[in-house]
C-alpha positions as CSV (number, residue, x, y, z in Angstrom):
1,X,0.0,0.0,0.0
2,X,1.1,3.5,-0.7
3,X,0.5,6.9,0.7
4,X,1.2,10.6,0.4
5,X,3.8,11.5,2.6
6,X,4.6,15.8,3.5
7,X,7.1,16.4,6.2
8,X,9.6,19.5,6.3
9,X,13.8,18.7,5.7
10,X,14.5,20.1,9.1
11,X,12.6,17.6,11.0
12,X,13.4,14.4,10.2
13,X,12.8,12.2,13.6
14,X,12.3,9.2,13.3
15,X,8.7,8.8,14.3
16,X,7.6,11.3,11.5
17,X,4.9,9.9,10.0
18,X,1.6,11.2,8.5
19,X,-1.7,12.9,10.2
20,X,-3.8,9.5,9.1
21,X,-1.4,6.8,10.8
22,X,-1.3,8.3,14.2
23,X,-5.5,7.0,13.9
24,X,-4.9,3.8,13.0
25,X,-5.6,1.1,16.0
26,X,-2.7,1.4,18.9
27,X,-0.8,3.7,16.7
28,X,-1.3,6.9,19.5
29,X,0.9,5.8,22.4
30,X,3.6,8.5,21.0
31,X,1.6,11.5,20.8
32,X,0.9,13.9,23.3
33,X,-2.7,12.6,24.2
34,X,-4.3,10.1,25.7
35,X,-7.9,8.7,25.9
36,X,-10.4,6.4,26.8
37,X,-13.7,5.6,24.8
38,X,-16.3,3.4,25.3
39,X,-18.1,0.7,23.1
40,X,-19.9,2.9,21.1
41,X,-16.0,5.1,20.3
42,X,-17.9,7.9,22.4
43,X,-14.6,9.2,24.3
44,X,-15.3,9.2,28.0
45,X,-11.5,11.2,29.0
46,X,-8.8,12.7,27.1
47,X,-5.7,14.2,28.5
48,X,-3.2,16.7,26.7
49,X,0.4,16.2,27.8
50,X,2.7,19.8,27.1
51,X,5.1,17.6,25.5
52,X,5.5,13.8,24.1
53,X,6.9,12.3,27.9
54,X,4.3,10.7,28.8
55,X,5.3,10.9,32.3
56,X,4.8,14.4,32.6
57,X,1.2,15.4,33.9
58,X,-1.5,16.9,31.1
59,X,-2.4,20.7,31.2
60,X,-5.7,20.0,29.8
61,X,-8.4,17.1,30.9
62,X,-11.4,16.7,29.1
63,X,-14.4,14.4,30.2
64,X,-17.8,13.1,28.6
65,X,-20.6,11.2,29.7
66,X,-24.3,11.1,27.9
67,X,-26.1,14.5,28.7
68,X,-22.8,16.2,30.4
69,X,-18.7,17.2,28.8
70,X,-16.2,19.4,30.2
71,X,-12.8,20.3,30.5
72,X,-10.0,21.7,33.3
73,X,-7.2,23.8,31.8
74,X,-3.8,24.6,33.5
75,X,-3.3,23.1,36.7
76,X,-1.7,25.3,39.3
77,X,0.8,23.8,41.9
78,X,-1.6,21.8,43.3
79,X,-3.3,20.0,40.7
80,X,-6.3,22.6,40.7
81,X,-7.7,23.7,37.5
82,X,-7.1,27.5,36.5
83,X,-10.0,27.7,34.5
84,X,-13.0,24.9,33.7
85,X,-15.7,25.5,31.2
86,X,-18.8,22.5,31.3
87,X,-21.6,21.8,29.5
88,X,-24.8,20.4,29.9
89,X,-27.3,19.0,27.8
90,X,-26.1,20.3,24.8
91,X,-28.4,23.7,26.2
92,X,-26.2,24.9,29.1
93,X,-22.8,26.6,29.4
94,X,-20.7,27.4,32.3
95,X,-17.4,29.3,31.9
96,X,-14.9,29.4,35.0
97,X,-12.0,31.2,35.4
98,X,-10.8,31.1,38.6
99,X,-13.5,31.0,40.7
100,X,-15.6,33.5,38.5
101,X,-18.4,31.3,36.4
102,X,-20.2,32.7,33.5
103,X,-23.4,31.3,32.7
104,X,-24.6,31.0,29.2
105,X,-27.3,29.2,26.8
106,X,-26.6,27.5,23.8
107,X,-28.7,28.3,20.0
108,X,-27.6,26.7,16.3
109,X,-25.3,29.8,16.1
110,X,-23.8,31.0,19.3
111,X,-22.9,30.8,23.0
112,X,-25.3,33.9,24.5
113,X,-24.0,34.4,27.7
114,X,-25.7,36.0,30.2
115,X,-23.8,39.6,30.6
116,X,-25.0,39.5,26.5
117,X,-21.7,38.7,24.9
118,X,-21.6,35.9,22.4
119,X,-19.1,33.5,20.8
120,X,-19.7,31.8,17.8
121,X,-19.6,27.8,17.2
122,X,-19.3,27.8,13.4
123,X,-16.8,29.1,11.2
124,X,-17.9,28.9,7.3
125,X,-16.2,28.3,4.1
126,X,-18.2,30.7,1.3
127,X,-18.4,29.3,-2.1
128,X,-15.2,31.1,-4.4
129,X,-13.0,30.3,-7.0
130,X,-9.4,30.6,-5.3
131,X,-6.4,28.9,-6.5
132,X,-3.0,28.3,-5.4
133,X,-0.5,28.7,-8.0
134,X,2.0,26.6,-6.5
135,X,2.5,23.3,-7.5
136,X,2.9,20.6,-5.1
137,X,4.2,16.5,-5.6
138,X,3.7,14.8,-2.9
139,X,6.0,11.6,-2.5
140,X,4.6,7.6,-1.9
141,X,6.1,6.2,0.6
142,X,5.6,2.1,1.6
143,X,3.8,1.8,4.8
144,X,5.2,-1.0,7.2
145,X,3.2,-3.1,8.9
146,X,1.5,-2.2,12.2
147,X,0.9,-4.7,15.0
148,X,-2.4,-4.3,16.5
149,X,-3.5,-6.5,19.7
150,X,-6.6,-8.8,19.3
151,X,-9.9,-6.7,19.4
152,X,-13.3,-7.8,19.5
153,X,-15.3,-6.5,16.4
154,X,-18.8,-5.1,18.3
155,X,-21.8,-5.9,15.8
156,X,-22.2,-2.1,14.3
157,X,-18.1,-2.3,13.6
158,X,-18.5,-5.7,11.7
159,X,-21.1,-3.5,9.4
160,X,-20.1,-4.0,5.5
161,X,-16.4,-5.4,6.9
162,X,-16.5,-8.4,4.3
163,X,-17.2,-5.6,1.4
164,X,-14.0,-4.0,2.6
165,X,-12.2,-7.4,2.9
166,X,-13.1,-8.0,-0.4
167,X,-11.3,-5.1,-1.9
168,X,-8.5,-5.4,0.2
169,X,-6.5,-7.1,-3.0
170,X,-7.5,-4.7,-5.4
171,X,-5.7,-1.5,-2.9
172,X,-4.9,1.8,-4.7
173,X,-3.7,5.4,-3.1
174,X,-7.6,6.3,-3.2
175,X,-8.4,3.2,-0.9
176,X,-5.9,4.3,1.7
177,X,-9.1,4.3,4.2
178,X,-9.7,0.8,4.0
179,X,-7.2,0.4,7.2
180,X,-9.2,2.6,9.3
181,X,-12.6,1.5,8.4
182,X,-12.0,-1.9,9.4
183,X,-11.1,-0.7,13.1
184,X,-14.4,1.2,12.0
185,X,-16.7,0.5,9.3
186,X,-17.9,4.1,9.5
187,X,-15.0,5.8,9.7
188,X,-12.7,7.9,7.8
189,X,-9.0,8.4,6.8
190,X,-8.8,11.4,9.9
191,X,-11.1,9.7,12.7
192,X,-14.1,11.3,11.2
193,X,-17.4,9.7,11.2
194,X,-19.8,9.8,8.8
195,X,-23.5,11.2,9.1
196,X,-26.2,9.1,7.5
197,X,-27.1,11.5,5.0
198,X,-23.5,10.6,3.4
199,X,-23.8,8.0,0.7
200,X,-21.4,5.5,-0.5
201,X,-20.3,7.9,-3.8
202,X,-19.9,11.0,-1.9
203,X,-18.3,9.5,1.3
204,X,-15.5,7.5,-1.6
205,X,-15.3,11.5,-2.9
206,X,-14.9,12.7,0.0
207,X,-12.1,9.6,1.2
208,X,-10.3,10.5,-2.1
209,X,-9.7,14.1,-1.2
210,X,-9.3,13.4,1.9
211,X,-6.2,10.8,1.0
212,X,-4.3,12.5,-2.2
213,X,-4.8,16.3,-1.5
214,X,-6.3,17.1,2.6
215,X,-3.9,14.9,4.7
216,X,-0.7,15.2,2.9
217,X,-1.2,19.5,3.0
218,X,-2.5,19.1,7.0
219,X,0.7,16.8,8.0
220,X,2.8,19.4,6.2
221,X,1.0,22.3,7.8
222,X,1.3,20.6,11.4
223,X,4.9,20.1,11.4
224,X,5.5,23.8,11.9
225,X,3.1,24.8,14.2
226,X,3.0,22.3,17.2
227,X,0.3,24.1,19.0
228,X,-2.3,24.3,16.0
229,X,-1.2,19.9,15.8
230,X,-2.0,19.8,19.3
231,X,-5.7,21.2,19.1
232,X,-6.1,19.7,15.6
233,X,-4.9,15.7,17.3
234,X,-7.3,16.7,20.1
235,X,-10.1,17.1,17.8
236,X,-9.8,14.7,15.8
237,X,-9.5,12.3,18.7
238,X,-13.0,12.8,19.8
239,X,-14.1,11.5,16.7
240,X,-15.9,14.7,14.4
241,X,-18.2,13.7,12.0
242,X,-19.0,14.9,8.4
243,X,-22.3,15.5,7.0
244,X,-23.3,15.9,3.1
245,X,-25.5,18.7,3.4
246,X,-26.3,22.1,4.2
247,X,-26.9,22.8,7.6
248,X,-28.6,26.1,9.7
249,X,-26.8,28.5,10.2
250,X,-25.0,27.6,7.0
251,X,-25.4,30.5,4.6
252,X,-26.9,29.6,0.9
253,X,-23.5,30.6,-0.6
254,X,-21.5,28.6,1.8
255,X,-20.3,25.1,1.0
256,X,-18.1,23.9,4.0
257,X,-19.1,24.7,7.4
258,X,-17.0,23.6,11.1
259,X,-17.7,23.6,14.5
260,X,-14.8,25.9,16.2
261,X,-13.3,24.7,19.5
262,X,-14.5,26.9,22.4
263,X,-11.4,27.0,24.0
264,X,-8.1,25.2,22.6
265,X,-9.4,22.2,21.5
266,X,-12.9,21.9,23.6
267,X,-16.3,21.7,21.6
268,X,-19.3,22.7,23.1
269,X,-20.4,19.8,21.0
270,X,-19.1,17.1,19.4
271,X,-17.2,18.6,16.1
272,X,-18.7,18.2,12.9
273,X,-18.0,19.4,9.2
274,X,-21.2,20.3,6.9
275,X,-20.3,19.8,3.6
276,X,-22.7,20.8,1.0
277,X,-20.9,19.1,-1.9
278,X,-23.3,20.1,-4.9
279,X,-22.1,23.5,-4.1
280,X,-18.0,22.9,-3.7
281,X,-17.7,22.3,-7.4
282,X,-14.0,22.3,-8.3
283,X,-13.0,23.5,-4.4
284,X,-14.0,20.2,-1.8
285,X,-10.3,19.1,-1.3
286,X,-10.2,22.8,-0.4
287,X,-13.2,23.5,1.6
288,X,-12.4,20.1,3.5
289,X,-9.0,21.2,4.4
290,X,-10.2,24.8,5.3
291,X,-12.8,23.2,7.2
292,X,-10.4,20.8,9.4
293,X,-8.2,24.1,9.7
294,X,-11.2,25.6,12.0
295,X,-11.3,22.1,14.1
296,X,-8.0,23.5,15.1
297,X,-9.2,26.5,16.0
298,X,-7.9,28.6,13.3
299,X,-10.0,31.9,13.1
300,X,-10.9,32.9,9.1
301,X,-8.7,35.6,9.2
302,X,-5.4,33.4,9.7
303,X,-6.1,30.9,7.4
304,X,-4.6,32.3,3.9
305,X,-1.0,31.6,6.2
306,X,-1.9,28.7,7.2
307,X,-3.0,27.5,4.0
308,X,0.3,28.6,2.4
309,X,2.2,26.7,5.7
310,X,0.7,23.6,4.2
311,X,1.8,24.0,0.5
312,X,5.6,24.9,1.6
313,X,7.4,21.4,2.7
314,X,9.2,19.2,0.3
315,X,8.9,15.3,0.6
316,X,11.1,12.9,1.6
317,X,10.8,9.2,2.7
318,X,10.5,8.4,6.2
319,X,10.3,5.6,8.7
320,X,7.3,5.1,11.2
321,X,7.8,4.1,15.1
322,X,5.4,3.1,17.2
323,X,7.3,2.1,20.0
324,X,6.8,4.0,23.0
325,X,9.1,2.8,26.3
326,X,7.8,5.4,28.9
327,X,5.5,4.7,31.7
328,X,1.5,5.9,31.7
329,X,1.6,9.0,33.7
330,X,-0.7,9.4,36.9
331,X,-2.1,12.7,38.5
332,X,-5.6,14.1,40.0
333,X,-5.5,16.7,37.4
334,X,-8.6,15.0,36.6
335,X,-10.3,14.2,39.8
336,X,-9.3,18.0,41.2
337,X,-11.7,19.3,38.2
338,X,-14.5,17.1,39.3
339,X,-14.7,17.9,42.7
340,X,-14.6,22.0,41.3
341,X,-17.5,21.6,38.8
342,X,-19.5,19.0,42.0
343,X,-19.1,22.1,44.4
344,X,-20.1,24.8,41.7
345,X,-23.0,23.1,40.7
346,X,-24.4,22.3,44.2
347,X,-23.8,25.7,45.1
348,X,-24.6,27.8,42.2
349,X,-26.5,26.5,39.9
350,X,-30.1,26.7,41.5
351,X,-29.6,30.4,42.3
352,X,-27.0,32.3,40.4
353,X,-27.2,29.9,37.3
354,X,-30.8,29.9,37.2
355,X,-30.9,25.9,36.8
356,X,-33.8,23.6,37.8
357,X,-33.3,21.2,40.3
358,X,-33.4,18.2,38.3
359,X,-30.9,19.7,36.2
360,X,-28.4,20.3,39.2
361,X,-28.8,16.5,40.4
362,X,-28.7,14.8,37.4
363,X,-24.9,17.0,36.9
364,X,-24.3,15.9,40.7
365,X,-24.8,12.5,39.6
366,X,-23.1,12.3,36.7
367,X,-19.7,13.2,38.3
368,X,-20.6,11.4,41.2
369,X,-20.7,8.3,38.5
370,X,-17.5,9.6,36.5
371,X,-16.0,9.1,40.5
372,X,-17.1,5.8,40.9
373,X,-19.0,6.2,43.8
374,X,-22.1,4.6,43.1
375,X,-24.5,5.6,46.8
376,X,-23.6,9.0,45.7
377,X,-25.0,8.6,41.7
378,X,-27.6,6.8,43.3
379,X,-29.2,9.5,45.8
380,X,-28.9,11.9,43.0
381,X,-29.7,10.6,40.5
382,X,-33.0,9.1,42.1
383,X,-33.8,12.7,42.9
384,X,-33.6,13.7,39.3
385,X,-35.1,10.7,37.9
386,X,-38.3,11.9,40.0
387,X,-38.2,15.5,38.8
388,X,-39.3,17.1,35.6
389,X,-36.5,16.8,33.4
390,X,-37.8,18.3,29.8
391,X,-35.9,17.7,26.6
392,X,-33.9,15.3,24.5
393,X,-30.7,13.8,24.8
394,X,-28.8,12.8,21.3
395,X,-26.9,9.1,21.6
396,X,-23.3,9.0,19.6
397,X,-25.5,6.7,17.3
398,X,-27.5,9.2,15.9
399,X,-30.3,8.0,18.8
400,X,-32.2,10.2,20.9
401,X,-33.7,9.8,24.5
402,X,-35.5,11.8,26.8
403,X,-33.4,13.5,29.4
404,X,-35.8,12.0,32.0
405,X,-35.1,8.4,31.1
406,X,-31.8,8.8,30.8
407,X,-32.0,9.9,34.5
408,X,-34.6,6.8,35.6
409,X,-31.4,4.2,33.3
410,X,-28.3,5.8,35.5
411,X,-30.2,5.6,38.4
412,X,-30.9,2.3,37.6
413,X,-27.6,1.6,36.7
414,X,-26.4,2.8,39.7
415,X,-28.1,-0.3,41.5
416,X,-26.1,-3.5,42.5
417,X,-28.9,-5.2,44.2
418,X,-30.8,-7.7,42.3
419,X,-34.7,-7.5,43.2
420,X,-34.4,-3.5,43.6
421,X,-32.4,-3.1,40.2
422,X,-35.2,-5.4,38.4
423,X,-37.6,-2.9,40.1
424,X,-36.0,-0.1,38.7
425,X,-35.3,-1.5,35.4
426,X,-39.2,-1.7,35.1
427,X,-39.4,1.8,35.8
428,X,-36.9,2.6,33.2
429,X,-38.9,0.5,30.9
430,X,-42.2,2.3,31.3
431,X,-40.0,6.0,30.2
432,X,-38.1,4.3,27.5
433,X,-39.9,1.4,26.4
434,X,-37.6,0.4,23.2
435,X,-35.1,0.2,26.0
436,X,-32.7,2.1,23.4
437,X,-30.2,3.0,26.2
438,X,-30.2,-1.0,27.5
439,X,-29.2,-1.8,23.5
440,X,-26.4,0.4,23.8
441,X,-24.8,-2.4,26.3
442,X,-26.1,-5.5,24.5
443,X,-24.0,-6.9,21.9
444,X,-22.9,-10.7,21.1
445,X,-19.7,-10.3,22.9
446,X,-21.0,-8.4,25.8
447,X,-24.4,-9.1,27.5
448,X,-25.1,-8.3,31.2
449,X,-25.4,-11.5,33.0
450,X,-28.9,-10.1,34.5
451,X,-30.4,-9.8,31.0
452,X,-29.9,-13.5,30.4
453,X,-31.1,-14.5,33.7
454,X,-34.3,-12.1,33.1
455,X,-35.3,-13.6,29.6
456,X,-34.9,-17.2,30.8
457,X,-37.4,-16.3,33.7
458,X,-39.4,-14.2,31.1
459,X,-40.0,-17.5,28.8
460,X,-41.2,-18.7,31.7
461,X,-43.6,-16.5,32.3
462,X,-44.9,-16.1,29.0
463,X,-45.4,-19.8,28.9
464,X,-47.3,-19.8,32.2
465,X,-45.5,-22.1,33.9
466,X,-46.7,-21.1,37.1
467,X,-44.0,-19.1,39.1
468,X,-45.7,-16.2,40.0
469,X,-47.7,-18.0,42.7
470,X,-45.5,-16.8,45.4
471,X,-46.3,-13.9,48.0
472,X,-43.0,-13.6,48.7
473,X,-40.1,-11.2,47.2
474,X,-40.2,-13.7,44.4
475,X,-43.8,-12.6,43.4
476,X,-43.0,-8.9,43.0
477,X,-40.1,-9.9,40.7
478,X,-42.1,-12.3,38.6
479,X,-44.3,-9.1,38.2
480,X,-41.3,-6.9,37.2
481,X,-40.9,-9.6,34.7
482,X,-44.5,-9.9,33.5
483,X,-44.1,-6.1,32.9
484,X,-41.0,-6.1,31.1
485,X,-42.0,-8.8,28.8
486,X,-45.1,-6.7,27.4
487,X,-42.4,-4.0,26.6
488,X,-41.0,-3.4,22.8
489,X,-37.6,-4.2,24.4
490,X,-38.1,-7.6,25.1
491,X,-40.2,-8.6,22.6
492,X,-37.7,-7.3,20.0
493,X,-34.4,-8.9,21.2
């Protein structure tokens, strides 16, 4: 196999390799990041080391759980965070610089906060004719073989893998995302992920582009400005997605459009490119690598250097490294930024914030979870589970919830006992009866051991064989079961 390859003559380390191979499975362990996702490649924690020893403590922490991110930036001599920003329910914003907090609201356009100052969350790439008269030839280099450990393939990853394997033999330069697909069926060359509205002929388009012209330009541009690679790796790393159309607030003459990065390389929401290709024309390698340009936080107006940063390096072969010998740092960067957010939002948010109640527990909960202490998740989020949460809550799938059941699942979650977490799963059921959150934690290589217990005992009872005679414990459970075996959940396994 064969790629593009764009690094500058002065830097030629020998772990140089291109933007696209430091995304491939295990191929990270060198950069300065590190994070953790869960089954779904939703990342739950990423860390931002100051420089590639990964000994040395981050100065950014980022966290996300369903209905709740945020971040801690520059620790001062005692671990504490210098400045936290949180959001919550893609609706809510809290800014935090020392122990100030600024409270604002989110819309399709902007952050209004609430002393009527705005930022925006889109940058946009207007539809014009512009081209460089430079002439670039990018270099193929032969990619070595990377080791991967054994994974198991979830059910959505397996998704059109024997199509790929297929046309593994048949490889060209335009196929270069074949790799990273099979880590991820839905994924692209630079971690993105595709929104449904993609087809198969515009996301190959797109792959091209993003192969022969984007990556080579965006590994050249990065290798001179190790800040700008920093918040471009970071965003990348929680996994942006690309959609094929036009999207509000995207202007009618606009054919890109990119969510910018609040602060550094934090997203009020998870990053996405609109690309309205009917209207690129000649210009979507262009528009897609103008577009990454603002993941990284590049502002419009600094974008013609930029641009002409990633046309300026000559090509040379290189050899790739993966091998990292340093130990996995530890520090309660993380945990310090916790407990700040947990004693703002009991404090604050009910009367300076203007929050409901609900809203504060649920929060209270959610970092009680992210802290593993589960009577703590548990007492709040019971108490938010029984309040009147209002809205919806989007899924990494594409899913949405109500932000009430998502309450009544954690609190359920947050259950170890058997007869009461039944109870409570029944409750669940009655606010989410598709039980799309439960689905989320099914799959043929991982199945809660309660679920098989439950349909065995669930047969049962729709075969009315006679155990619900009891008056006991036992006869409250058979009619948690009775009740969950009515529900679309069950009856659609």
């Amino acid at each position: 196999m064969f790629m593009a390859l764009c690094v500058t003559p002065s830097l030629s380390r020998a772990d140089e390799a291109s933007l696209a191979w430091w995304f491939l499975p295990d191929a990270m362990e060198d950069l300065p990041l590190e994070f953790e996702e869960d089954d779904n490649g939703y990342w739950t924690e990423l860390w931002l080391r100051p420089g590639t020893d990964s000994e040395i403590a981050p100065n950014e922490v980022m966290e996300q759980t369903l209905g709740a991110r945020w971040v801690g930036l520059n620790p001062d001599k005692d671990g504490k965070p210098t400045r936290v920003i949180f959001v919550m329910a893609d609706n809510k914003v809290v800014d935090f610089t020392g122990e100030v907090s600024k409270a604002g609201s989110l819309t399709d356009e902007k952050i209004q906060w609430a002393d009527n100052t705005s930022d925006p969350i889109y940058a946009f790439r207007r539809h014009r004719r512009r081209r460089s008269s430079k002439k670039i030839n990018f270099g193929k280099i032969v990619l070595p073989p990377l080791a991967n450990r054994t994974k198991i393939l979830t059910p959505w990853t397996v998704e059109r893998l024997s199509a790929l394997l297929e046309k593994l033999p048949e490889i060209t330069t335009r196929d270069l995302s074949v790799p990273a697909q099979i880590y991820d069926t839905n994924g692209s060359l630079l971690n993105f992920r595709y929104e449904s509205n993609c087809s198969d002929s515009t996301r190959a388009a797109i792959e091209n582009r993003l192969a022969e012209e984007v990556e080579p330009r965006l590994t050249c541009w990065m290798q001179d400005n190790p800040d700008g690679s920093m918040r471009l790796l970071a965003a990348l790393a929680q996994r942006p997605k690309i959609s094929c159309k036009a999207q509000s607030p995207m202007p009618s003459d606009a054919c890109g459009m990119a969510s910018l990065p609040l602060l550094n390389s934090f997203f009020v929401s998870d990053p996405e490119i609109y690309v309205a290709v009917d209207r690129c024309k000649g210009e979507l390698s262009q528009t897609l690598l103008h577009e990454i340009l603002h993941l990284a936080g590049l502002k419009e107006t600094s974008l013609d250097a930029a641009l002409s940063k990633a046309e300026s390096c000559r090509q040379f072969k290189t050899t790739l490294n993966y091998e990292n010998q340093n130990e996995g740092f530890f520090n309660d960067f993380e945990i310090q930024t916790r407990i700040f957010i947990f004693r703002k939002v009991r404090d604050e948010s009910v009367e300076k914030w203007h929050w409901k109640e609900g809203e504060r527990d649920f929060m209270l909960g959610t970092i009680c979870n992210r802290m593993g202490d589960k009577y703590c998740s548990r007492n709040y989020f019971q108490k938010a589970s029984e309040e009147n949460l209002q809205g919806q809550i989007t899924l990494p799938e594409g899913e949405s919830v109500s932000w009430g059941a998502l309450a009544q699942f954690q609190f359920y979650d947050s259950i170890t006992e058997d007869l009461q977490r039944m109870h409570e799963l029944v409750r669940y059921l009655k606010r989410d009866p598709n039980g799309v959150l439960l689905r989320r934690i099914e799959s043929g290589t991982r199945r809660l051991h309660e679920f098989f217990v439950a349909r065995e005992a669930l047969e049962a009872v729709k075969d009315h064989k006679g155990i619900c005679s009891s008056e006991t414990d036992e006869h409250i459970f058979c009619e948690d079961l009775l009740a969950i075996s009515k529900t679309p959940w069950f009856k659609s396994p």
